[in-house]
N, C-alpha and C positions, 0 to 999 in steps of 0.2 A: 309417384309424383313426377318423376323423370319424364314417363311415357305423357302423361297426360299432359304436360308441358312442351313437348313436342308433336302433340298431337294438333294444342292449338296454337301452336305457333303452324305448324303445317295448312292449319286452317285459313289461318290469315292472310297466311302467304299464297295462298288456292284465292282468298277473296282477293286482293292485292289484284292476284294478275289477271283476274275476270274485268276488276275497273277498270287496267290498262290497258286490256283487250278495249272494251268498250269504247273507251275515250282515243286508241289509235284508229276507232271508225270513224271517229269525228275530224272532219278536216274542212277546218275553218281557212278563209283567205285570212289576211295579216288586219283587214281592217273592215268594219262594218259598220253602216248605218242604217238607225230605227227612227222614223219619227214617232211622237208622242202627245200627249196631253200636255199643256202648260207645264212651265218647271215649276215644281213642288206639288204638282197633283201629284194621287198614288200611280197612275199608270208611268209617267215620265219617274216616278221613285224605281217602281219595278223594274226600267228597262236599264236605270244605274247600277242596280243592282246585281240584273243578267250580263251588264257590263262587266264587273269589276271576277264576277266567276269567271268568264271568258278569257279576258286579260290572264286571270290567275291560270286556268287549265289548260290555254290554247296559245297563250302571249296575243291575243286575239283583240284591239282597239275597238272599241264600239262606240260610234259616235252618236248620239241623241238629238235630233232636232226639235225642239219644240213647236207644237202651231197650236192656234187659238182653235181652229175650226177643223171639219173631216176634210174639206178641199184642199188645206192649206196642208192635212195630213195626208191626205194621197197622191196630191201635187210631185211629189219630190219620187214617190214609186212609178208613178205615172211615164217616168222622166229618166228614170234608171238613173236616179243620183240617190235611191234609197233602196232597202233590201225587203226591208219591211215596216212594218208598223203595231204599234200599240193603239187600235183601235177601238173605240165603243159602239154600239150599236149603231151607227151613221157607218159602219162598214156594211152592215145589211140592206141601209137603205141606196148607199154605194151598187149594190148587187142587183136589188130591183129596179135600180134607176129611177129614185121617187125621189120628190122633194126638190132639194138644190142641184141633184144629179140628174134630174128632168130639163137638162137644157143642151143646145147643140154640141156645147165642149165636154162635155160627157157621158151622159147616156147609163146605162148598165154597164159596169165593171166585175170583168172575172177576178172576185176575189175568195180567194183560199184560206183555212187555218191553218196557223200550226198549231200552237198550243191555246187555252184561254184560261183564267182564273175565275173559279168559281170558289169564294170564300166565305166566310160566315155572315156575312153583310146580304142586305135586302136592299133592293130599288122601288121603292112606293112613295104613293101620296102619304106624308107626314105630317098631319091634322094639328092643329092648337088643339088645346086639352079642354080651353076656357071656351069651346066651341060646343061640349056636350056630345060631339059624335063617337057613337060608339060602332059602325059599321059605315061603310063606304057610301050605301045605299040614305042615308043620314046625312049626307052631303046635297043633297038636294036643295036649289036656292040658296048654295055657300058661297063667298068669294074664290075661285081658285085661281092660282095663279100659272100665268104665263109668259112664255119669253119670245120678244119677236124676232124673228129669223132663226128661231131654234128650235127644228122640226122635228127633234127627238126627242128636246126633254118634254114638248109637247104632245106626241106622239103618244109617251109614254103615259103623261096626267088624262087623256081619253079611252085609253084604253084599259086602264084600271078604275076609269069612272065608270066603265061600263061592266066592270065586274061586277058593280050595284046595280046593275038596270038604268043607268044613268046615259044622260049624253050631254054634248056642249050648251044645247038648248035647255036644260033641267040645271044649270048654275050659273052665276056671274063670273064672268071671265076678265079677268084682270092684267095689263099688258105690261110688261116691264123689259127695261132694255138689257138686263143680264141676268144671268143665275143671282149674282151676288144681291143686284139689286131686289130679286124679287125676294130673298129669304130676308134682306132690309124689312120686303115689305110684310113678315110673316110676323117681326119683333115690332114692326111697329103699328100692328093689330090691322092692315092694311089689305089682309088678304085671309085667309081661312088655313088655307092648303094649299100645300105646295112639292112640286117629286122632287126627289133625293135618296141619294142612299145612307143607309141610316149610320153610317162612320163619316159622314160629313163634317166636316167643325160648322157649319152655320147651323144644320139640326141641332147637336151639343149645344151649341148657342141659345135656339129657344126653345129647348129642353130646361136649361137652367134658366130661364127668364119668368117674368109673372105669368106669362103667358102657355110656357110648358108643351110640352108635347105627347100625341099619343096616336098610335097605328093600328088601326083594322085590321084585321084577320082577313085573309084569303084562304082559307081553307081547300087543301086537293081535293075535299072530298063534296064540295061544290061544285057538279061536273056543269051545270049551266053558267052557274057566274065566269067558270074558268072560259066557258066554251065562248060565251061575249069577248072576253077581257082577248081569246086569244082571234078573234075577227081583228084586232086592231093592232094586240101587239103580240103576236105568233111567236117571238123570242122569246117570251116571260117562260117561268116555270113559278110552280109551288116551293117554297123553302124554308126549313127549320133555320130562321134568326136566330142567332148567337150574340153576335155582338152592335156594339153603337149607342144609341140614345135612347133615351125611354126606360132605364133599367134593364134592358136585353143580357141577358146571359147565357150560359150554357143552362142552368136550372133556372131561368127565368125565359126559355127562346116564346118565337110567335112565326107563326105561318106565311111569311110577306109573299110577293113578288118577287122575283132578281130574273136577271140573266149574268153571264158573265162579263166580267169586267178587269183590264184591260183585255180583248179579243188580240192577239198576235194573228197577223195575217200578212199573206203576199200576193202578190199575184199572179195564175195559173201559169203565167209564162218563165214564173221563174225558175231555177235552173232546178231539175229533185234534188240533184245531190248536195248543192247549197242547202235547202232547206230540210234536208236529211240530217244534215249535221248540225242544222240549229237547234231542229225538237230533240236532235238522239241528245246532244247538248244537255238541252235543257230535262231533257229525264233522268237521264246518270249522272247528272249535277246537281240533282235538286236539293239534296242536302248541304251545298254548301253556299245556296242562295236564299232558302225558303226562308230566314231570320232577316234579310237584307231590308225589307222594306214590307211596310202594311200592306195585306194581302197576297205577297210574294206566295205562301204557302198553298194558295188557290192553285197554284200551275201541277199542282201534282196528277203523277199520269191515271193515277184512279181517280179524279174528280172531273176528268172530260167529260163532256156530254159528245155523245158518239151520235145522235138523233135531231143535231139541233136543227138553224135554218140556214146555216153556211157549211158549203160542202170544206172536208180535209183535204188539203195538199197532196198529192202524191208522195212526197218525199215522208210528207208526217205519215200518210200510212204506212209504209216501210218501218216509221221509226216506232208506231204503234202496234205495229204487230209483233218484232221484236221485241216491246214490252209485254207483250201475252195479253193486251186487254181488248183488240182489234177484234169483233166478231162477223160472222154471215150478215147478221142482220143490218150492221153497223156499216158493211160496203152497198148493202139492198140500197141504205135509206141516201148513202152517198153517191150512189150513181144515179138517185132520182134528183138530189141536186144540180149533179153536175147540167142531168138535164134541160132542168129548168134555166139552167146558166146559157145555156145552149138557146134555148128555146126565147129568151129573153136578147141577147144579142143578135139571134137572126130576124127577128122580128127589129131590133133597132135598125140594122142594116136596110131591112128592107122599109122600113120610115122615112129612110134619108134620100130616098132615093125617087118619094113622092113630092120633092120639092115643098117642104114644109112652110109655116108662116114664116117670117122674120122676126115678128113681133114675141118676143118673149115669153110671155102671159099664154098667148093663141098657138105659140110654138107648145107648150107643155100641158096645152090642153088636148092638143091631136097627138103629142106622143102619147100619153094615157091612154087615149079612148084607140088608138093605135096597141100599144102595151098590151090593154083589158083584153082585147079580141083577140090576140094570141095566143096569151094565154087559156083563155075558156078553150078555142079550139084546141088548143094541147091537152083540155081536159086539169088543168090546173090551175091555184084557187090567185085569185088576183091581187088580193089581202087589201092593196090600194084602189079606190074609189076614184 
């Protein structure tokens, strides 16, 4: 009993000093800032909660700024008044310079991860029940809704339309001036369909109303539907639903959509060793955050996607290969981003330099068709039309 009681105490004390091995790699400044999602969304929960571990393990301040939008969230990195960001998929389109980033004051941004959550939640169209649609393709001639000036969660409702064989021209499109407002318009029979991830409180909302709600199936094993859906939105994956609305469970999951959510990212200029000590952080800390806030558990270092559409940090590769999960293939598919990063900034450089329109509109019609051709000449796929 003697021995065996000093065997694990030996033991402990062996683990002990491996964590404080670990955590003396990590060397945080005294104070950091993340912007975020709105305060009380899950991503600005998350970064409270990567806050209050930091504080605890590093005496490390983490200040959170909240903004409405991806400019208002990149603005402050842009600006070196921030370190990073808790990003959603408007960090990709950051990267290819579509959309709102299609304009002089910004262009294509070199943007990096460090970590991302990918949790038991789905991102899809989330149909009324009282609709009778039982697949996506079923949507045809439905109201769906949309948000103006908000080119991702629209991004997102097209491109999972077209997992049905569907396009904008095969539904009513319905315009609304917020998230908030358009799932208003979902309760108040206003619209058919509408994207969201399925732990949203407005789904719960009309999930429990007369109206109810119910989600199509995306199945992996649809390589054409996936092969459409991913023409438009190249970030989605296939994924076993666990949780949210609809009755979702662990023995009740369903095959949706997602990508990760919140994306943490920087920018390639930032320093590795900063952002060395944020992932190394956030990997050998996981267990004293992963309870903090909804989704927090997503950040774990086995749920990375190593393949996605934004290249890894340098500093996060460091800290990923020291977790043991960093592979060959995993630098293959991230030095063809880095590429594309490349190959997407030199081509804006050289746009700017053909004295563009002023006009707004005509300005980010010639940076596209500017964009598209260098891309193709690169031999790589353009995704944006």
């Amino acid at each position: 009993m003697q021995r065996r009681s000093m065997l694990m105490a030996g033991a402990l004390a062996a683990a002990a000093m491996i964590a404080g091995q670990a955590t003396a790699q990590v060397k945080l400044p005294t104070s950091l800032t993340f912007t975020a999602y709105d305060t009380g969304t899950s991503g600005f929960n998350i970064v409270v909660a990567l806050g209050k571990m930091m504080k605890e393990k590093h005496n490390t301040d983490v200040r959170v700024l909240p903004a409405g939008n991806d400019i208002a969230r990149l603005a402050p990195m842009k600006a070196n008044r921030a370190q990073a960001s808790a990003m959603g998929i408007g960090g990709y389109f950051a990267q290819e310079g579509v959309f709102e980033f299609a304009t002089k004051d910004w262009g294509p941004q070199k943007l990096q991860l460090l970590l991302s959550s990918a949790s038991c939640n789905g991102i899809t169209l989330n149909v009324a029940k009282d609709t009778g649609v039982k697949e996506f393709k079923d949507l045809k001639g439905k109201r769906i809704g949309i948000v103006v000036g908000s080119p991702a969660l629209n991004q997102n409702a097209f491109a999972i339309l077209a997992f049905g064989g569907l396009t904008k021209a095969d539904v009513k499109l319905v315009e609304f001036s917020s998230f908030g407002a358009m799932w208003k318009g979902m309760l108040n029979n206003e619209v058919d369909a509408a994207i969201a991830s399925t732990i949203t409180g407005q789904v719960r909302e009309v999930d429990a109303s007369p109206r109810g709600i119910v989600m199509p199936q995306a199945p992996a094993e649809d390589k054409e539907g996936w092969a459409r859906l991913h023409k438009l939105g190249p970030y989605f994956y296939p994924h076993k639903v666990t949780c949210g609305a609809g009755g979702l469970s662990a023995s009740n999951p369903l095959t949706l959509p997602a990508y990760p959510y919140p994306i943490f990212m920087a920018y390639a200029t930032q320093s590795t060793d900063l952002v060395y000590s944020i992932a190394k952080s956030m990997i050998v800390n996981y267990d004293a955050y992963k309870a903090g806030a909804p989704g927090a558990d997503g950040l774990e270092v086995k749920r990375q996607i190593l393949n996605w559409v934004l290249p890894y940090h340098p500093g996060t590769v460091k800290a990923l290969k020291e977790a043991g999960v960093w592979t060959d293939a995993a630098q293959k598919h991230n030095d063809m981003l880095i590429k594309r990063q490349d190959a997407l900034g030199a081509a804006w450089t050289a746009f700017l330099k053909t004295n563009p329109p002023s006009d707004k509109a005509e300005f980010t019609k010639a940076w596209m068709k500017a964009r598209n051709a260098a891309l193709e000449k690169a031999g790589m796929d353009t995704v944006f039309d």
